[in-house]
KENUVEX-995363 format. One record per atom (N, C-alpha, C): residue number from 1; residue in three letters; atom name; x, y, z. Coordinates in nm, 3 decimals. Example, Ala and Ser with C-alpha at 12.3 -4.5 7.8 and 13.67 -1.06 7.14 Angstrom:
2
{r 1, ALA, N, {1.319, -0.569, 0.780}};
{r 1, ALA, CA, {1.230, -0.450, 0.780}};
{r 1, ALA, C, {1.320, -0.330, 0.780}};
{r 2, SER, N, {1.285, -0.225, 0.708}};
{r 2, SER, CA, {1.367, -0.106, 0.714}};
{r 2, SER, C, {1.290, 0.003, 0.787}};
***
This chain:
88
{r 1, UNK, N, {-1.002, 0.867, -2.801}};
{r 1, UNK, CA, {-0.896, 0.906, -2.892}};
{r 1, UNK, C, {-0.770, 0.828, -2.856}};
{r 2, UNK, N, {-0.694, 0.759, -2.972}};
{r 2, UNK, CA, {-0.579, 0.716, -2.919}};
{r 2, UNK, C, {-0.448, 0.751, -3.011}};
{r 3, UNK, N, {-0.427, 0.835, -2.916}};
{r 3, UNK, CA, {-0.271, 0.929, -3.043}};
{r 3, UNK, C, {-0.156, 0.831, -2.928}};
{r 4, UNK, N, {-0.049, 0.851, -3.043}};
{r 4, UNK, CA, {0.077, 0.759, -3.031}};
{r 4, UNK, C, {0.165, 0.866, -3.070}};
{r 5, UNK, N, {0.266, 0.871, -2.928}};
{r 5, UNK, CA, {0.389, 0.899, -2.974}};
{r 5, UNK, C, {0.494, 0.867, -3.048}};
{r 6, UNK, N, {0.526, 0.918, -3.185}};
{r 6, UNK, CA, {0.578, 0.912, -3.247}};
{r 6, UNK, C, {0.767, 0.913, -3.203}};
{r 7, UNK, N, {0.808, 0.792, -3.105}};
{r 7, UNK, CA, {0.899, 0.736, -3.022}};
{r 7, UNK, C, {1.037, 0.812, -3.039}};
{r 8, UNK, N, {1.064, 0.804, -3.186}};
{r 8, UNK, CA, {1.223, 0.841, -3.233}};
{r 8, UNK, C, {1.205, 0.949, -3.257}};
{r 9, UNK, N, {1.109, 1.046, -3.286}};
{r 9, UNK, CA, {1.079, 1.172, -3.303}};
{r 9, UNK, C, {1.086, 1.259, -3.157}};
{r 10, UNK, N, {1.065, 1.177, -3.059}};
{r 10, UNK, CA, {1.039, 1.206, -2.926}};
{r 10, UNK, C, {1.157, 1.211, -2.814}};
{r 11, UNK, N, {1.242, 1.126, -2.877}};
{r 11, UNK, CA, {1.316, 1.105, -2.806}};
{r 11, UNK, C, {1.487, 1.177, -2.869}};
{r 12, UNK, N, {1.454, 1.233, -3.022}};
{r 12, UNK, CA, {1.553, 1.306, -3.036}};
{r 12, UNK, C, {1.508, 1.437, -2.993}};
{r 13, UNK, N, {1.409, 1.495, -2.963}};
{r 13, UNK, CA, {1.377, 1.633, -2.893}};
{r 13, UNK, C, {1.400, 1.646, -2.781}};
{r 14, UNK, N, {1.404, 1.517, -2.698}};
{r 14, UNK, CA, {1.457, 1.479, -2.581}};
{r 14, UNK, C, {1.559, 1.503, -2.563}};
{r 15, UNK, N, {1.645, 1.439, -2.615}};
{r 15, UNK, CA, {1.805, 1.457, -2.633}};
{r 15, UNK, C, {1.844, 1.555, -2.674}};
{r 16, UNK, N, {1.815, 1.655, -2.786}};
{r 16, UNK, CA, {1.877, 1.772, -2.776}};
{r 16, UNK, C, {1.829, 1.914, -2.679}};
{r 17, UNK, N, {1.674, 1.915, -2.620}};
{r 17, UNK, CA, {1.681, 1.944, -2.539}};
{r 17, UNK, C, {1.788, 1.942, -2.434}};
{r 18, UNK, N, {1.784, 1.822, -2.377}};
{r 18, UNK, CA, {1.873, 1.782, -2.245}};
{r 18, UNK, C, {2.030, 1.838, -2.263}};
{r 19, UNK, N, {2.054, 1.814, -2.441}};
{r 19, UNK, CA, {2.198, 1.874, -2.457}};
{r 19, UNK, C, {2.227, 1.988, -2.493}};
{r 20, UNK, N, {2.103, 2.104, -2.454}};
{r 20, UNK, CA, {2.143, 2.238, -2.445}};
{r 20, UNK, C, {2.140, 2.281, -2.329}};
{r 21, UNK, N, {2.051, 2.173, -2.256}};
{r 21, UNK, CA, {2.023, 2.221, -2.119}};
{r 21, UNK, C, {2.181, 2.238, -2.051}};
{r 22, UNK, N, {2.288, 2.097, -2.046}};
{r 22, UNK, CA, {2.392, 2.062, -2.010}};
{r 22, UNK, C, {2.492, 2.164, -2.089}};
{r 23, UNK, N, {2.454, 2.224, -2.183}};
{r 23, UNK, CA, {2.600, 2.338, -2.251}};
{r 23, UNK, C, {2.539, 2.399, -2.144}};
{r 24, UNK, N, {2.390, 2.528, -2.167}};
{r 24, UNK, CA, {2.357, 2.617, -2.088}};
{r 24, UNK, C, {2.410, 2.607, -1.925}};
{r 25, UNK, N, {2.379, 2.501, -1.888}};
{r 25, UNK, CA, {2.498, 2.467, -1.726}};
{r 25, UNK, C, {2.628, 2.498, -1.717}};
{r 26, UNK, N, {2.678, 2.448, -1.810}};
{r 26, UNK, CA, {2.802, 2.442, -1.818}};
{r 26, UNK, C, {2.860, 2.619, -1.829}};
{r 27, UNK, N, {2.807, 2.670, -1.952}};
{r 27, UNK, CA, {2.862, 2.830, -1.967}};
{r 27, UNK, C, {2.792, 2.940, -1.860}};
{r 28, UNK, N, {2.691, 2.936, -1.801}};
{r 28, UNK, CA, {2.632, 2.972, -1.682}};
{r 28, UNK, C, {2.733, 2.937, -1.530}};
{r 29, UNK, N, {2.750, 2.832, -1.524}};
{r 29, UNK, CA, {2.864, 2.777, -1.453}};
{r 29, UNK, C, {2.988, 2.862, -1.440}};
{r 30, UNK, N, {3.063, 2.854, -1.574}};
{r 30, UNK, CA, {3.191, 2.946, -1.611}};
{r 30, UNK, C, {3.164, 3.041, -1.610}};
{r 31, UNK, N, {3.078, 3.112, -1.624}};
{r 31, UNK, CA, {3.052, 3.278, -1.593}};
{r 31, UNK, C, {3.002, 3.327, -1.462}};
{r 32, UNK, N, {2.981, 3.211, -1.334}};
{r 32, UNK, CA, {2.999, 3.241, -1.212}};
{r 32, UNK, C, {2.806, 3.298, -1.182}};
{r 33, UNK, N, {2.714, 3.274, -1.280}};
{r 33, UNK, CA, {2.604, 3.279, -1.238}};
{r 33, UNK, C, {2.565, 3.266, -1.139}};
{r 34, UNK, N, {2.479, 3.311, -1.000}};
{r 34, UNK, CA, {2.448, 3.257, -0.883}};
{r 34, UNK, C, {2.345, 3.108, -0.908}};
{r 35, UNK, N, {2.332, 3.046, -0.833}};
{r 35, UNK, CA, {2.281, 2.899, -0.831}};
{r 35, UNK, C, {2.308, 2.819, -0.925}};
{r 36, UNK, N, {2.403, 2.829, -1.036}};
{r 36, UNK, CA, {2.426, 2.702, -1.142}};
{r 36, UNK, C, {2.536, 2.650, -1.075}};
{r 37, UNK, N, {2.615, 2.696, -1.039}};
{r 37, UNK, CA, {2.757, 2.624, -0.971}};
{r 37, UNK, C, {2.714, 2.505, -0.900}};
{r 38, UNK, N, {2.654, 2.503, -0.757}};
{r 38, UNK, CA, {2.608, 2.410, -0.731}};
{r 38, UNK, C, {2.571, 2.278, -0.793}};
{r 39, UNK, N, {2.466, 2.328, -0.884}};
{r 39, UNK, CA, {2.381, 2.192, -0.949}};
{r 39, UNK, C, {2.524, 2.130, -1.070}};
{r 40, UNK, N, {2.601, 2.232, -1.132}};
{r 40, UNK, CA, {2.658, 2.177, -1.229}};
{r 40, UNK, C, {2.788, 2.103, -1.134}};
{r 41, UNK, N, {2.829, 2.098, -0.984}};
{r 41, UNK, CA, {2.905, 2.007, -0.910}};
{r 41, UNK, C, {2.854, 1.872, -0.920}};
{r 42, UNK, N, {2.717, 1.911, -0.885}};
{r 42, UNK, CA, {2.648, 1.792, -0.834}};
{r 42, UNK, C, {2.645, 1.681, -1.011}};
{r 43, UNK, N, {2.623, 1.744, -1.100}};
{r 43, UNK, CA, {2.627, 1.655, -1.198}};
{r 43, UNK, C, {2.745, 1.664, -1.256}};
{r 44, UNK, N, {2.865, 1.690, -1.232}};
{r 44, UNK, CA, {3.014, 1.636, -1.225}};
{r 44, UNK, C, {3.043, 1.554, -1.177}};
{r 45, UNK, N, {2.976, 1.537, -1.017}};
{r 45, UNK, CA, {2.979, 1.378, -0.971}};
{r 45, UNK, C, {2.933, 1.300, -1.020}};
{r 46, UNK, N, {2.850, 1.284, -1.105}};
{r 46, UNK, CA, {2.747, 1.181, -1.156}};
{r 46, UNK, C, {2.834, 1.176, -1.292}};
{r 47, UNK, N, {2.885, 1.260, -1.355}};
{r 47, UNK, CA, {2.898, 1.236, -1.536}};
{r 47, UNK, C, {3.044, 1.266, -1.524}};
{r 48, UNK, N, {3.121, 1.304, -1.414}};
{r 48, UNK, CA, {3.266, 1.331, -1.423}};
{r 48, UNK, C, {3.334, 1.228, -1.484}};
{r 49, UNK, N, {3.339, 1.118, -1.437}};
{r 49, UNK, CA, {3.401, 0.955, -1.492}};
{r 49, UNK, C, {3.400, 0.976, -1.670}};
{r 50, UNK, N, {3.299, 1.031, -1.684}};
{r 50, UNK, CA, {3.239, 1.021, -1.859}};
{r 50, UNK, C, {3.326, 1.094, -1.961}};
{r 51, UNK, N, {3.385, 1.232, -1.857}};
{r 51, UNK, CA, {3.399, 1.312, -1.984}};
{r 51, UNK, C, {3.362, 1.456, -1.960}};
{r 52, UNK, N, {3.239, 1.430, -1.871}};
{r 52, UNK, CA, {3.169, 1.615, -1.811}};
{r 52, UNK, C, {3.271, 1.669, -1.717}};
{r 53, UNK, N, {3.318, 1.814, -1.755}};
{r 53, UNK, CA, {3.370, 1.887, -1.680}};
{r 53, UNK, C, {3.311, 2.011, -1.704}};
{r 54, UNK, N, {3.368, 2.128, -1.603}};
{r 54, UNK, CA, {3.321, 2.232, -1.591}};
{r 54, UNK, C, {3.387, 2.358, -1.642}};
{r 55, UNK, N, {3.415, 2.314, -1.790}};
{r 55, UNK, CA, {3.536, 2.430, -1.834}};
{r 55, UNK, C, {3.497, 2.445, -2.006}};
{r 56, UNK, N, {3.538, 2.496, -2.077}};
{r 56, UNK, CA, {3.493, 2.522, -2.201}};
{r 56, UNK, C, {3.566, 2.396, -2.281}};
{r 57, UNK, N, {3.610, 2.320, -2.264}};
{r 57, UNK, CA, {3.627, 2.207, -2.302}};
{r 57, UNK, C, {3.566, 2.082, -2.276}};
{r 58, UNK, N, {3.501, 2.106, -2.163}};
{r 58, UNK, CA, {3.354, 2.032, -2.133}};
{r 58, UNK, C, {3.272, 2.051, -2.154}};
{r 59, UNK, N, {3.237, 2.124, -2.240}};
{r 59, UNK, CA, {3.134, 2.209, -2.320}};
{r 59, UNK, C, {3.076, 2.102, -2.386}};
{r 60, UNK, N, {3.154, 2.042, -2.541}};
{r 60, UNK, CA, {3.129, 1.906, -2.627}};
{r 60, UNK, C, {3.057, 1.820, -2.495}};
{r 61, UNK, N, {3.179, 1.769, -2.449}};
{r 61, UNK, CA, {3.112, 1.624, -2.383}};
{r 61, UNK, C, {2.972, 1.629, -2.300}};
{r 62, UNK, N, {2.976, 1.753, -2.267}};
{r 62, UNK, CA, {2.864, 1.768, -2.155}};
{r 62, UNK, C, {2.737, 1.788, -2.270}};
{r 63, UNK, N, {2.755, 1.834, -2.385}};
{r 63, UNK, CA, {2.622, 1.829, -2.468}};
{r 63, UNK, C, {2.621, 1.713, -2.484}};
{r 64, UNK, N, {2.712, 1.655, -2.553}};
{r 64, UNK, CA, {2.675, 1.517, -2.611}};
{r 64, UNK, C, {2.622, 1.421, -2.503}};
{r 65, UNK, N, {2.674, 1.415, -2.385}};
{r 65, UNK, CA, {2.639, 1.324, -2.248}};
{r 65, UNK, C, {2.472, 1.388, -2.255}};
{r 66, UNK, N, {2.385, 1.479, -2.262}};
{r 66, UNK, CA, {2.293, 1.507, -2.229}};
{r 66, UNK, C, {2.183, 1.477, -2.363}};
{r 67, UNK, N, {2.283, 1.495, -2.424}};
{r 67, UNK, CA, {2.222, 1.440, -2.544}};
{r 67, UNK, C, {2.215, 1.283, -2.542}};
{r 68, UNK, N, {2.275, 1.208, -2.488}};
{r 68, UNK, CA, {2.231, 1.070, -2.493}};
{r 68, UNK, C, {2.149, 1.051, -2.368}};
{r 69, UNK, N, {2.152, 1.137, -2.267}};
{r 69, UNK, CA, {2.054, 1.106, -2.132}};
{r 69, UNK, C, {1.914, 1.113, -2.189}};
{r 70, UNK, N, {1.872, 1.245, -2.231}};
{r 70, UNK, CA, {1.765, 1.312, -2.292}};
{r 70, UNK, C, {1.745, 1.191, -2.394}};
{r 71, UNK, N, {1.782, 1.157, -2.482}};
{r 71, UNK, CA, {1.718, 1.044, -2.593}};
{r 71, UNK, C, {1.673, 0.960, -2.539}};
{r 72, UNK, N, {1.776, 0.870, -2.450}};
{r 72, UNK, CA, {1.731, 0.720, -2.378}};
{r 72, UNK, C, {1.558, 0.725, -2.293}};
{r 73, UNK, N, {1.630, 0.852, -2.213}};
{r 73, UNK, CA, {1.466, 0.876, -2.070}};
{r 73, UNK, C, {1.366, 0.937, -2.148}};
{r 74, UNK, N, {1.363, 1.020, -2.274}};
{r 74, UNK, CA, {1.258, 1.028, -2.322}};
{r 74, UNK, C, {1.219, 0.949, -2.436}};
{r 75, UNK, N, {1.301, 0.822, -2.481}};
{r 75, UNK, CA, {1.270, 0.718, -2.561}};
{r 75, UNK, C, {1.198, 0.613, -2.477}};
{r 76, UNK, N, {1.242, 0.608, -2.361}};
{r 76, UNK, CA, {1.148, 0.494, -2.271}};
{r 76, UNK, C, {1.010, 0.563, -2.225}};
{r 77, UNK, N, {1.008, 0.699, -2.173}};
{r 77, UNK, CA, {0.888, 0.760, -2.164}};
{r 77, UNK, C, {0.779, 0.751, -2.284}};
{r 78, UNK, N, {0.833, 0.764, -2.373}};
{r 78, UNK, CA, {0.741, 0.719, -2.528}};
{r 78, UNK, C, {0.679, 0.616, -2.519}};
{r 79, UNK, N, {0.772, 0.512, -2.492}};
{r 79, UNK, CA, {0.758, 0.396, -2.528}};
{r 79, UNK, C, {0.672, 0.340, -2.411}};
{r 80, UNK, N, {0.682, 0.351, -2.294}};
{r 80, UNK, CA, {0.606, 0.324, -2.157}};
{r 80, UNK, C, {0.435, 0.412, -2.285}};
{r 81, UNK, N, {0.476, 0.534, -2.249}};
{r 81, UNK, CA, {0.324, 0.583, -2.318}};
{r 81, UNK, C, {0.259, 0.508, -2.398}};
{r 82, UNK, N, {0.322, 0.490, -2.494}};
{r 82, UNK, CA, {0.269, 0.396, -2.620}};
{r 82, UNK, C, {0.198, 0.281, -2.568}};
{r 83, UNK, N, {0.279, 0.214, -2.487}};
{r 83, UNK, CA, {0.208, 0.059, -2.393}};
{r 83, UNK, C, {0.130, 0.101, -2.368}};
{r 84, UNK, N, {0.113, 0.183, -2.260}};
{r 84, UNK, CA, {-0.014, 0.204, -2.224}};
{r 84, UNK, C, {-0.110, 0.246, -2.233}};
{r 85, UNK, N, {-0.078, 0.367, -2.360}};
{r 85, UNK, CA, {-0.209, 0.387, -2.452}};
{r 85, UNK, C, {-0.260, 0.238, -2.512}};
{r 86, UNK, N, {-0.200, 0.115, -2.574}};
{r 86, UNK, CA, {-0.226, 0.116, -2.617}};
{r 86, UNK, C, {-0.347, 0.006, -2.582}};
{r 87, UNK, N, {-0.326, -0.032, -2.406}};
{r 87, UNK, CA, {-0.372, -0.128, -2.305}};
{r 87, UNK, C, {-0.527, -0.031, -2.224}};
{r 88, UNK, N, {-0.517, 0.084, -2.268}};
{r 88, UNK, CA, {-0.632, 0.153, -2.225}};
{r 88, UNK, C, {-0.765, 0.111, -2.346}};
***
């Protein structure tokens, strides 16, 4: 059987995944949840420069930033798949 990921279909589920994941951090974060604080520091260092902060005004940027992470890494994951389905 050789099914093909359907790439741009794949990679916008990707991306909005990833950019609810990054709100859900973010308002989990501000409401002092136990263990989100941490992880949402750690990706302030990484996306702070961008735009991501940890306040309800970082809310936007931090979806949209995850929303373009999520598209790109699961547009190349497609696309890696696809190759190599299509080399099997």
């Amino acid at each position: 059987m050789n099914f093909k990921l359907k790439t741009l279909k794949f990679a916008l589920a990707g991306g909005i995944w990833l950019g609810f994941i990054f709100i859900f951090l973010i308002i989990f974060s501000i409401l002092n949840v136990p263990g989100f604080v941490p992880l949402s520091e750690f990706i302030n260092q990484i996306y702070g420069p961008y735009g991501f902060s940890i306040s309800w005004g970082g809310l936007i940027m931090g979806g949209i930033l995850g929303f373009a992470e999520g598209f790109v890494q699961f547009g190349i994951i497609a696309l890696i798949y696809n190759w190599l389905n299509r080399n099997s």
